[in-house]
Structures are given as C-alpha cells and as structure tokens.
C-alpha positions as a printed NumPy array, in Angstrom:
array([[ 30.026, 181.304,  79.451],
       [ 30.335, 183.249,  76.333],
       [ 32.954, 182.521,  73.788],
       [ 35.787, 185.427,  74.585],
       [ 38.298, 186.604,  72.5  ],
       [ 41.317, 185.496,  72.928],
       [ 42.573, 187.177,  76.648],
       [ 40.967, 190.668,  75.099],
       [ 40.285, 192.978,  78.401],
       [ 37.409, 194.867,  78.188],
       [ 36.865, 198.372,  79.11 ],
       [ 34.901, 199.254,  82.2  ],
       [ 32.058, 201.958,  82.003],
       [ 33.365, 204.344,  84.464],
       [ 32.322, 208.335,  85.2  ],
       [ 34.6  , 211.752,  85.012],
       [ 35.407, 212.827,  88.281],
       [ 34.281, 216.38 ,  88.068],
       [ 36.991, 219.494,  87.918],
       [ 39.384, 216.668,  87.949],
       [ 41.791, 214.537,  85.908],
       [ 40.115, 211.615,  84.603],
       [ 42.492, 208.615,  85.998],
       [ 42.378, 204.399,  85.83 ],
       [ 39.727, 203.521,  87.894],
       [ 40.394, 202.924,  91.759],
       [ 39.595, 199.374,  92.831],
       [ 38.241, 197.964,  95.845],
       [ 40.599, 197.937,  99.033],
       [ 43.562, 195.333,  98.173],
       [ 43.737, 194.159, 101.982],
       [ 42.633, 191.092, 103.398],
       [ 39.231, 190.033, 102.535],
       [ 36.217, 191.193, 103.287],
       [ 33.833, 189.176, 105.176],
       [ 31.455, 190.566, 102.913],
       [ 29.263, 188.245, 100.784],
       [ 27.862, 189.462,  97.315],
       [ 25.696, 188.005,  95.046],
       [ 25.729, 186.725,  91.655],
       [ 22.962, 186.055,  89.182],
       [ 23.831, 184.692,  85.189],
       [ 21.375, 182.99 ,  82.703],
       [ 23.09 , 179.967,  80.253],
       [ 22.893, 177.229,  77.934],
       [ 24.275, 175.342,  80.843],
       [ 24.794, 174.399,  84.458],
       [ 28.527, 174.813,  84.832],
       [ 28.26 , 178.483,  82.084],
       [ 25.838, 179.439,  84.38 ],
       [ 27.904, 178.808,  87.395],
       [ 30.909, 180.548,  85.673],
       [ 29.288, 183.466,  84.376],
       [ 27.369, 183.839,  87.905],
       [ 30.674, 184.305,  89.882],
       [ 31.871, 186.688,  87.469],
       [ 28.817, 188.582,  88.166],
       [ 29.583, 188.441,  91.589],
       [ 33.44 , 189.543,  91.545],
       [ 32.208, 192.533,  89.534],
       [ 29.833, 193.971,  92.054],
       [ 32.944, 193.118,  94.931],
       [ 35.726, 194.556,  92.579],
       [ 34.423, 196.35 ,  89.233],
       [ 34.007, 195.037,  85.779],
       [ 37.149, 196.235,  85.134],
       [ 38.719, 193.412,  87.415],
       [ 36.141, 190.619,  86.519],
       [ 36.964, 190.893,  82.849],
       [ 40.708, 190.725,  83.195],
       [ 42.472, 188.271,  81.851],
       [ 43.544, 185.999,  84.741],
       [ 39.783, 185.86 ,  86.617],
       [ 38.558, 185.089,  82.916],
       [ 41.016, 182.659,  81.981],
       [ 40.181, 180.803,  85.346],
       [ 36.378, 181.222,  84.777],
       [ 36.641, 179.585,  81.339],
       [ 37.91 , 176.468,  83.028],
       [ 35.524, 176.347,  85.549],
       [ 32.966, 176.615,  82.028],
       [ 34.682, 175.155,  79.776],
       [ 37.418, 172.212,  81.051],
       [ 35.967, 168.412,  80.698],
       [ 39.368, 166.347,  80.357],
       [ 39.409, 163.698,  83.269],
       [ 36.394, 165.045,  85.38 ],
       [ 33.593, 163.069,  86.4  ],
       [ 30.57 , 162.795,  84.387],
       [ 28.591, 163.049,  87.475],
       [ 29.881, 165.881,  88.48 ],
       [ 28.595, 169.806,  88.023],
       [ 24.697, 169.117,  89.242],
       [ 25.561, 171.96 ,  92.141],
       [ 25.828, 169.252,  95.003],
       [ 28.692, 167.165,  94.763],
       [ 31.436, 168.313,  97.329],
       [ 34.17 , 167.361,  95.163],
       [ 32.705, 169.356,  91.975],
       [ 32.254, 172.495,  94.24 ],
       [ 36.118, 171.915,  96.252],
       [ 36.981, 171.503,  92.017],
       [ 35.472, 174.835,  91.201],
       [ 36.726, 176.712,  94.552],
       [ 40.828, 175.366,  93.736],
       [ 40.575, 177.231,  89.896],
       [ 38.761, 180.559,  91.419],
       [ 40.693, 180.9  ,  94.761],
       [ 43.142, 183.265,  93.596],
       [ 39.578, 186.019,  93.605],
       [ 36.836, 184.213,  95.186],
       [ 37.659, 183.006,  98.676],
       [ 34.475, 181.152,  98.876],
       [ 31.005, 180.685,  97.313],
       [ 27.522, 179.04 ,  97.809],
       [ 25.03 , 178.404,  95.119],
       [ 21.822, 179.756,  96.511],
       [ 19.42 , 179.112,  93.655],
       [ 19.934, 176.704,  90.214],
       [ 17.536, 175.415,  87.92 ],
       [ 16.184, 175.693,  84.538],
       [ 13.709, 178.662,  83.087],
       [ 10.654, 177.961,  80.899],
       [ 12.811, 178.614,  78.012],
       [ 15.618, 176.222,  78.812],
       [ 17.951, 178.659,  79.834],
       [ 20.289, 177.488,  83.151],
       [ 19.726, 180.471,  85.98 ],
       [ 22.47 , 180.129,  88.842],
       [ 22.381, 182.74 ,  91.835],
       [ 25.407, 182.741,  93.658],
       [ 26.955, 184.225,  96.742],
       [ 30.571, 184.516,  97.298],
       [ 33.475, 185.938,  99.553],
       [ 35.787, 187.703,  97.024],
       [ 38.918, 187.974,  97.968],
       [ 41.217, 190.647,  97.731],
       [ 43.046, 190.377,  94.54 ],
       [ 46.913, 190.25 ,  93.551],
       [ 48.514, 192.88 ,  91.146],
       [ 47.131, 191.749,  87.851],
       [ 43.608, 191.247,  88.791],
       [ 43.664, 187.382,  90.043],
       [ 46.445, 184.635,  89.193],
       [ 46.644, 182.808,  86.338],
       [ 48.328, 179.199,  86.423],
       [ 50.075, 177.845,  83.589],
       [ 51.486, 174.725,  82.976],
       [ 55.686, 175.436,  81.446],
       [ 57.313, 173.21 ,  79.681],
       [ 61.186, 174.541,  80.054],
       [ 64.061, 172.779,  78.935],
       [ 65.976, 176.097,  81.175],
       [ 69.295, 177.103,  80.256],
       [ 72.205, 175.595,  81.327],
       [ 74.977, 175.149,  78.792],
       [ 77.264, 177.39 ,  76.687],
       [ 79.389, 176.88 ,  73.959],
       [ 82.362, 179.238,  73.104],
       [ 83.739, 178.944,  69.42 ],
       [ 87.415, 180.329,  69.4  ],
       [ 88.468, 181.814,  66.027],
       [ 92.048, 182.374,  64.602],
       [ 92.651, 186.03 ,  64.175],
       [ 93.094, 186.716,  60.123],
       [ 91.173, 183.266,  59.5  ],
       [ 87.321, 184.122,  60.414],
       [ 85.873, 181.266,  58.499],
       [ 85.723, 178.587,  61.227],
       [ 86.616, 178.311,  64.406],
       [ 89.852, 176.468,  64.826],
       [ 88.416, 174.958,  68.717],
       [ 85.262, 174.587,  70.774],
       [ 84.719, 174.482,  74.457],
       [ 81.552, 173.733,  76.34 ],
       [ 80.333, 174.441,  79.763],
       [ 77.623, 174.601,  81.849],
       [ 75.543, 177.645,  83.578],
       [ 73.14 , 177.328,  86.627],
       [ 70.946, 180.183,  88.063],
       [ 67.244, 180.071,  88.48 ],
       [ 64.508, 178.935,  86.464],
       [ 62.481, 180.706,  84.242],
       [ 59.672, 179.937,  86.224],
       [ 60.878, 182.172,  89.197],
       [ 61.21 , 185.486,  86.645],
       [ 57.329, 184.655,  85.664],
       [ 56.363, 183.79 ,  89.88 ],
       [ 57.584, 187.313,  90.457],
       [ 54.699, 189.131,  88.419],
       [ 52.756, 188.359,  91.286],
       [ 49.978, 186.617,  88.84 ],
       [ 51.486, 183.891,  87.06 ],
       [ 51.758, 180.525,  89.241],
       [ 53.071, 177.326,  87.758],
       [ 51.526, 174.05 ,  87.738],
       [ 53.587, 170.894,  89.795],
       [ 54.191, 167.977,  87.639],
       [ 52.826, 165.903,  90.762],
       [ 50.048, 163.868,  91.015],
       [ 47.867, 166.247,  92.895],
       [ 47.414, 166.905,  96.586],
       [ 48.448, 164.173,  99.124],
       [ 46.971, 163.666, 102.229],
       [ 47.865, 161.843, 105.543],
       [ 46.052, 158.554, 106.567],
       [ 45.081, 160.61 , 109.867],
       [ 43.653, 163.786, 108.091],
       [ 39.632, 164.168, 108.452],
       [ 37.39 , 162.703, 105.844],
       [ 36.976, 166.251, 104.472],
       [ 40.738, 166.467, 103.918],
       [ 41.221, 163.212, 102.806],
       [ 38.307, 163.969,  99.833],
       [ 40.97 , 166.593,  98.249],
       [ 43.646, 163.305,  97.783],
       [ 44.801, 163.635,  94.243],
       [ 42.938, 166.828,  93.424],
       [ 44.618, 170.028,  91.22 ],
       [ 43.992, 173.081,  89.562],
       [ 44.146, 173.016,  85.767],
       [ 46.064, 174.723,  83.599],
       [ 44.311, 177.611,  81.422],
       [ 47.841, 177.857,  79.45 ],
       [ 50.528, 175.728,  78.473],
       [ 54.111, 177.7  ,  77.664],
       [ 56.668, 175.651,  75.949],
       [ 60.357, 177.08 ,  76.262],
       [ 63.129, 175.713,  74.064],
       [ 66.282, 176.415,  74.387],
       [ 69.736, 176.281,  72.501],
       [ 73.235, 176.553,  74.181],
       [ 74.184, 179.752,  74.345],
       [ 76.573, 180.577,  72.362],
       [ 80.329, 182.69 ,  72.493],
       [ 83.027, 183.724,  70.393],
       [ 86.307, 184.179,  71.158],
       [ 89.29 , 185.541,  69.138],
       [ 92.835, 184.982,  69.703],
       [ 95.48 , 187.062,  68.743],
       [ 97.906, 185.633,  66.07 ],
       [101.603, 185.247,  66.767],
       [103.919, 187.997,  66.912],
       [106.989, 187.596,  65.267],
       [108.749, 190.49 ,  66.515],
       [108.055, 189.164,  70.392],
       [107.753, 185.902,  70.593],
       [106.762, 184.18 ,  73.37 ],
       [106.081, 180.139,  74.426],
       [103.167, 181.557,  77.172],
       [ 99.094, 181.335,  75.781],
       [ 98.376, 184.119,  73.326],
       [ 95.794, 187.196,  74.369],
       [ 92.439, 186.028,  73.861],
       [ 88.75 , 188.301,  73.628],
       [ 85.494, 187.134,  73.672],
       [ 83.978, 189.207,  70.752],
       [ 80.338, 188.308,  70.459],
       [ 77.816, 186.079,  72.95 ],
       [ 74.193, 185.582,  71.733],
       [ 71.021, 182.957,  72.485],
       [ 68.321, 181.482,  69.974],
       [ 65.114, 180.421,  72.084],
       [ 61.521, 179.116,  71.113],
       [ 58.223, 180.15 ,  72.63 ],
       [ 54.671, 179.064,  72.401],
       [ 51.959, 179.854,  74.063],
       [ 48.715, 177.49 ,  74.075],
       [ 45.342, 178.482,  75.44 ],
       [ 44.21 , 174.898,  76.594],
       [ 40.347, 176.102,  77.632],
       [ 39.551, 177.084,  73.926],
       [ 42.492, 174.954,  71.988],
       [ 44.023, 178.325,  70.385],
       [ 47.878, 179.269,  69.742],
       [ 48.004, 182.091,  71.467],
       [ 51.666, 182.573,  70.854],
       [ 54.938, 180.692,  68.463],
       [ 57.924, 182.573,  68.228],
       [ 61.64 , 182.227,  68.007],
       [ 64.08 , 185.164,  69.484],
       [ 67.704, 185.574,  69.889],
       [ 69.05 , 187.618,  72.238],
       [ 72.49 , 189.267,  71.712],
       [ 75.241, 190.539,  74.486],
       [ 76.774, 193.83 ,  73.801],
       [ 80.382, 192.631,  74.735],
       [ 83.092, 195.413,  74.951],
       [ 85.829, 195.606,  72.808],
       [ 89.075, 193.744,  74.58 ],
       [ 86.828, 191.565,  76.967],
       [ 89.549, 189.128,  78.406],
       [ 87.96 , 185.272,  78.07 ],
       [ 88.424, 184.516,  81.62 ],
       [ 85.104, 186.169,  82.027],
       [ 83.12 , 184.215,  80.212],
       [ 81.326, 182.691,  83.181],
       [ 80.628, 186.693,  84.107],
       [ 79.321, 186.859,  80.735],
       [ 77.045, 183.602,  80.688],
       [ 75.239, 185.487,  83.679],
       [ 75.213, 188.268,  82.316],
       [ 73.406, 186.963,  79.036],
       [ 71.64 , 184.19 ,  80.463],
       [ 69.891, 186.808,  82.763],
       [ 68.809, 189.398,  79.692],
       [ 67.339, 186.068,  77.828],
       [ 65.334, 184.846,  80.766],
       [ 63.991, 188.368,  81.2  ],
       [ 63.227, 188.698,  77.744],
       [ 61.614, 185.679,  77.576],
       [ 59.714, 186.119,  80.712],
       [ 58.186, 189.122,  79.299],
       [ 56.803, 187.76 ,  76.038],
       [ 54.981, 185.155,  78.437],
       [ 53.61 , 187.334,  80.405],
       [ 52.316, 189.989,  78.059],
       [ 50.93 , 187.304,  75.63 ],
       [ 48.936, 185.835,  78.182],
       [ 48.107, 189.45 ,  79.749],
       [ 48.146, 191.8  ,  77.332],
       [ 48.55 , 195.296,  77.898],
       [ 45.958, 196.596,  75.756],
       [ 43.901, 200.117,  76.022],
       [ 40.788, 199.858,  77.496],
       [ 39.702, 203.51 ,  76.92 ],
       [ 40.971, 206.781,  75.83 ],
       [ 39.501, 210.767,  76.406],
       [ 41.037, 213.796,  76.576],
       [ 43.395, 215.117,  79.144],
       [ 41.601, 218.051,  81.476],
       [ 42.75 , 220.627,  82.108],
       [ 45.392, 220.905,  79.035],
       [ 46.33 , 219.103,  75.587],
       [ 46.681, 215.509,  74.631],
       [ 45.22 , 212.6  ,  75.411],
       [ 45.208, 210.051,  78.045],
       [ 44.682, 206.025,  77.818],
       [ 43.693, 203.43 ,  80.52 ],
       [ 45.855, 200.174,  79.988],
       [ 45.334, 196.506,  81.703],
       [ 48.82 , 196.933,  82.956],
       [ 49.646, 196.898,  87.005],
       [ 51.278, 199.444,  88.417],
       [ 53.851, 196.832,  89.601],
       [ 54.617, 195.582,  86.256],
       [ 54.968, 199.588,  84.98 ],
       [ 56.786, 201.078,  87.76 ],
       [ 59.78 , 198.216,  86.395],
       [ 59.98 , 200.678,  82.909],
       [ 61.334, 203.787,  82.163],
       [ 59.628, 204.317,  78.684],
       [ 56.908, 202.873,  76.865],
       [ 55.842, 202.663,  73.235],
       [ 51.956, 202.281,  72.555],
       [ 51.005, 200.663,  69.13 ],
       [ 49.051, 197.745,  67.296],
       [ 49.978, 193.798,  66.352],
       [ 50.356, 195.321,  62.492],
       [ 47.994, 194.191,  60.099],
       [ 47.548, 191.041,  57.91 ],
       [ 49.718, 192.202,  55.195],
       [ 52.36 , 192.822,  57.921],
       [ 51.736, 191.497,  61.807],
       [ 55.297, 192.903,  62.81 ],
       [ 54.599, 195.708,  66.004],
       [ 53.881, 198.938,  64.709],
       [ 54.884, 202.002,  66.984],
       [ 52.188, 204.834,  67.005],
       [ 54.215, 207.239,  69.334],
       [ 55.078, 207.188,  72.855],
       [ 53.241, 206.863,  76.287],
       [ 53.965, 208.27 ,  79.475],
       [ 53.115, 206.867,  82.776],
       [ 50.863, 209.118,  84.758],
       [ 49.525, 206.761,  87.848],
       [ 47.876, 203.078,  88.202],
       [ 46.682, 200.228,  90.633],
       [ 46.913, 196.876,  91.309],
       [ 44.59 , 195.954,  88.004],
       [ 45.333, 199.093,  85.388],
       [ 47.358, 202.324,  84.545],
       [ 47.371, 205.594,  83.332],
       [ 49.055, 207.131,  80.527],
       [ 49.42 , 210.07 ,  78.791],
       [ 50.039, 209.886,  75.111],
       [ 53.418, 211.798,  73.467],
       [ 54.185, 211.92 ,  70.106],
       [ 51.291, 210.495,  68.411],
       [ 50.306, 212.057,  65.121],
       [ 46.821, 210.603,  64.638],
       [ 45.034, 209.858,  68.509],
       [ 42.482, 208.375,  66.365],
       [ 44.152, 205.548,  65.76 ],
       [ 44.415, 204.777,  69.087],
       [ 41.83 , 201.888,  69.38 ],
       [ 40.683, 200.357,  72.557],
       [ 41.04 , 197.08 ,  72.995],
       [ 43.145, 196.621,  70.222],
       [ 46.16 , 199.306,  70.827],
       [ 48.385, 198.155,  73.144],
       [ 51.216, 199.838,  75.803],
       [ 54.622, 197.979,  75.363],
       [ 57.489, 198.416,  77.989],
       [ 60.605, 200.194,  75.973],
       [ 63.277, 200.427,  78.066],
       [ 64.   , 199.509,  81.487]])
C-alpha cells in the first residue's frame, strides 16, 4: 500500500445534483450487510500491499471512496500492509488459514468476509491481487479503529486549604479518592474507537472444533497507541479568618475557590512509527463564589467529567480528524459550503463550530478562519455552511479543518 499521510481523508469525486443543493455525499444503506460480493483488483510491490490495497478497492465500489479512504478502514488496511512484529514468516503467500483469519480480525469492522480469487506476479514484478469480499455495513465514522490506551484514569484529588489574609501557602492538605468510569468508555461511545484487551488473545475450549481451536491466542493489532497521564486533581479551599466581634469554638465557614486538572496525551501511529499527537492540558472548574466545601465530592464529578470529555475529544479528533474534503458554492444563494470527515453522530453532540488550520511553522497554535454551520450529514461526513469567513479561499481541503466550539 502506498505511504499515506498521516490519517489525511481524501476527498471523493462526487457530481452536483442538478437544481439542487449540493450536500455530503449519501452512502450505501447502513443496515445489515449485504449478501452482495464485490470485487477488488490492486497492483504492488508486494503480496500483502497488494492484498491491502485490493480490499480497499473493493470497499470503495460497496461504499464510495469517500468511506474507503477514511481514516479508520485506512488505518486498519495499513496493518494488514504494513504490521510484521510477531507474525510468522511463513505467513501472507494467500493460503495459510491463519494469515487469512489474521487479515479478516483487523478488517472486520468493514469487510465481513473476503476470498482472494487471483494472486501472482506480472512480467514487470508488480504483485496483482483480485479480491472478492462481503462489505459490511459500516459504523458512524466509516469503520472502527482499535487502539491500544495506556491510562493511568483518574482517581484522586487533593484539596489545599488556605488561611484567609495569608494566600502564600496553604496552611493543610487533604486527599481523597474519585471513581467513575474510564476514559476508555467516553472514547467506546464514538461508535469507532474500540480498545485493545491487555489479554493474551482469544481462548478457546478443549471441546471447540479444530477451526475454533486455530484462533487460540490470536488478536487484532493496534494501529494507535494513546498514552494518558494523569495528575491528582487538584482544589482549593479558603477559610474564613476569626471574627473577633463573634466568636465562636464551632469550625469556621469554609469555600472551595478554585478546582483544576493537568493531564498528558500522546498519540502514536504504530503502523508507520509517527507521533501523531504530545500534549499537556489543564482543565479548570468554574466554581461559584461561596461554594460550601462539603461539596467537594459534587465538584470532583463535576470536574473529573469535563477532563475526561476533554480529553476524549483530543483522542478522537487526532486520530480522526475532521478535515474538509471539498468546498463549492452554495446554490441557490451566497456563501459557501464544505464537506467535512465528521459523522453526523459526533456533530449533532455541538452547538457551534469553528473551521480553521493547525497554524503554520512559525506558529502551530489553531487558527480560527470564521465559523461553520451545520447543514446535514451521514454516518461517514457532514455538511456545512461557512459564516463569517473573510477570505473562502483560504479554505483548503484536506488541510482546513471543522472543530466542535461549544456544546
């Protein structure tokens, strides 16, 4: 398979609909698959890039090019291409069982099954692989993507209680712990994302059949590794100083005054050894004004939620980012419209969006072009309709992107 760049989704090559709208392009039915079988054809340096590139043919005629060049069915075809840690050097000839069960476990979240009809090698050396396979109806996202996380999770606090008139150090600390669910179940909720077990692969029974028993320590591979660090989250508290005029023996009034969270996130594309994504964030509470202590642990939800969230989100759009695909003209009226690799499921969770580039080399920081609108999507990509935007030439395509601004 080609060399890609890194999780870019390219646009697909798709008509006007005369005296209408131009909209994202409608994908194939999103039922239950089609007993349909299409066919595949790709030309490589290689058996197994061959094989890849071949099946990606094939999901393109099922679903669109649109689909087939997502992220997640490309990120799973690169390992079928690409992976060689810890797999057979007999394997990928087209006729072991255990190289084509291999192949079927990373492409069965968009090919249901597959056959090599023809392999060999052309007069010039080139691999040619025909294929036929069953594609299966695809999840919101275009296919799943399995990572592998590395999460620490979040489960402690820290509150530092300050002296009111003396805010140089805290005068006490208390600890505590949090529980609530993983970070892995805000990512499992995109409907794309699955996580790798930390297992030993798939057991099987002594009294399973000899096909069954063949799959006995076999798993999918990771195309990305995400490594979450976190800190203690941290609280301050301030407590009132003593009042002469009413003294009392009882505790004095105490307010929680600030709560925040530090966190570090990387991102590591394990098919082509790239850093995809390093990055430390803090995410800060907005506590009211005379917020009694005894609700810290209200808090610590409160704050442990927004951080997961946040965090969950940088994941997911660094390994799916929502970049423009293609632009043209809105018909009938002014303005502009933009396809994004965005699901409708992930868009309809927004209220506002900002559309904008990575920055440049002098400065990566975001950098906001204007505002986007959401007009309609599918499963796979969205439409938008561009506000604010003083130059619609610098709208790029594939290398503008659609960010979520407020929930």
């Amino acid at each position: 398979m080609n060399s890609l760049p890194q999780l870019l989704v390219l646009a697909s090559c798709l008509g006007w609909l005369a005296g209408q709208e131009p909209v994202a392009p409608t994908i194939a039915s999103q039922g239950a698959a089609s007993e349909t079988w299409t066919e595949g054809f790709a030309r490589a340096t290689s058996y197994r890039a061959a094989l890849a590139e071949a099946l990606e043919d094939a999901v393109g005629k099922a679903k669109g090019v649109a689909v087939a060049r997502g992220a997640a069915v490309r990120s799973r075809l690169s390992v079928v291409s690409n992976y060689t840690q810890e797999l057979p050097n007999s394997w990928f000839d087209g006729e072991a069982h255990s190289e084509r069960e291999w192949v079927q476990q990373q492409i069965a979240g968009f090919v249901q099954r597959y056959e090599v009809v023809k392999k060999g090698k052309a007069d010039d050396g080139q691999w040619e692989v025909t294929v036929k396979a069953q594609v299966a109806a695809l999840a919101a996202g275009g296919g799943l993507m399995t990572i592998d996380l590395a999460d620490n999770d979040l489960r402690s606090w820290q509150l530092d209680r300050f002296e009111e008139g003396v805010p140089d150090a805290p005068f006490a600390k208390v600890a505590g712990n949090y529980d609530a669910p993983s970070l892995r179940e805000n990512l499992r909720a995109t409907g794309v994302v699955r996580v790798l077990a930390n297992s030993a692969g798939v057991a099987v029974g002594e009294g399973a059949a000899p096909s069954e028993k063949e799959k006995t320590g076999h798993r999918l591979v990771a195309s990305h590794k995400v490594v979450v660090v976190w800190q203690p989250m941290q609280f301050q508290s301030l407590v009132e100083k003593p009042n002469k005029a009413r003294p009392t023996t009882g505790p004095r009034p105490q307010f929680l005054t600030a709560g925040s969270v530090q966190v570090a996130v990387k991102v590591l594309d394990l098919v082509h050894d790239l850093e995809v994504l390093d990055r430390s964030l803090t995410i800060a509470l907005d506590v009211p004004s005379a917020s009694p202590v005894d609700r810290l642990d209200a808090f610590a939800v409160q704050l442990a939620d927004m951080a997961k969230a946040a965090v969950a989100e940088t994941v997911f759009f660094a390994l799916v980012p929502p970049v423009v695909v293609r632009k043209w003209p809105a018909e009938p009226g002014p303005g502009w419209l933009v396809e994004v690799a965005m699901s409708r499921r992930v868009a309809e969770a927004y209220a506002a969006f900002s559309i904008g580039t990575q920055g440049s080399l002098a400065s990566p920081d975001w950098r906001s072009l204007g505002k986007a609108a959401f007009v309609q999507g599918t499963a796979t990509s969205c439409t938008f309709r561009l506000i604010d935007v003083a130059d619609p030439a610098s709208i790029e395509p594939g290398v503008a992107e659609v960010r979520p601004a407020k929930k």
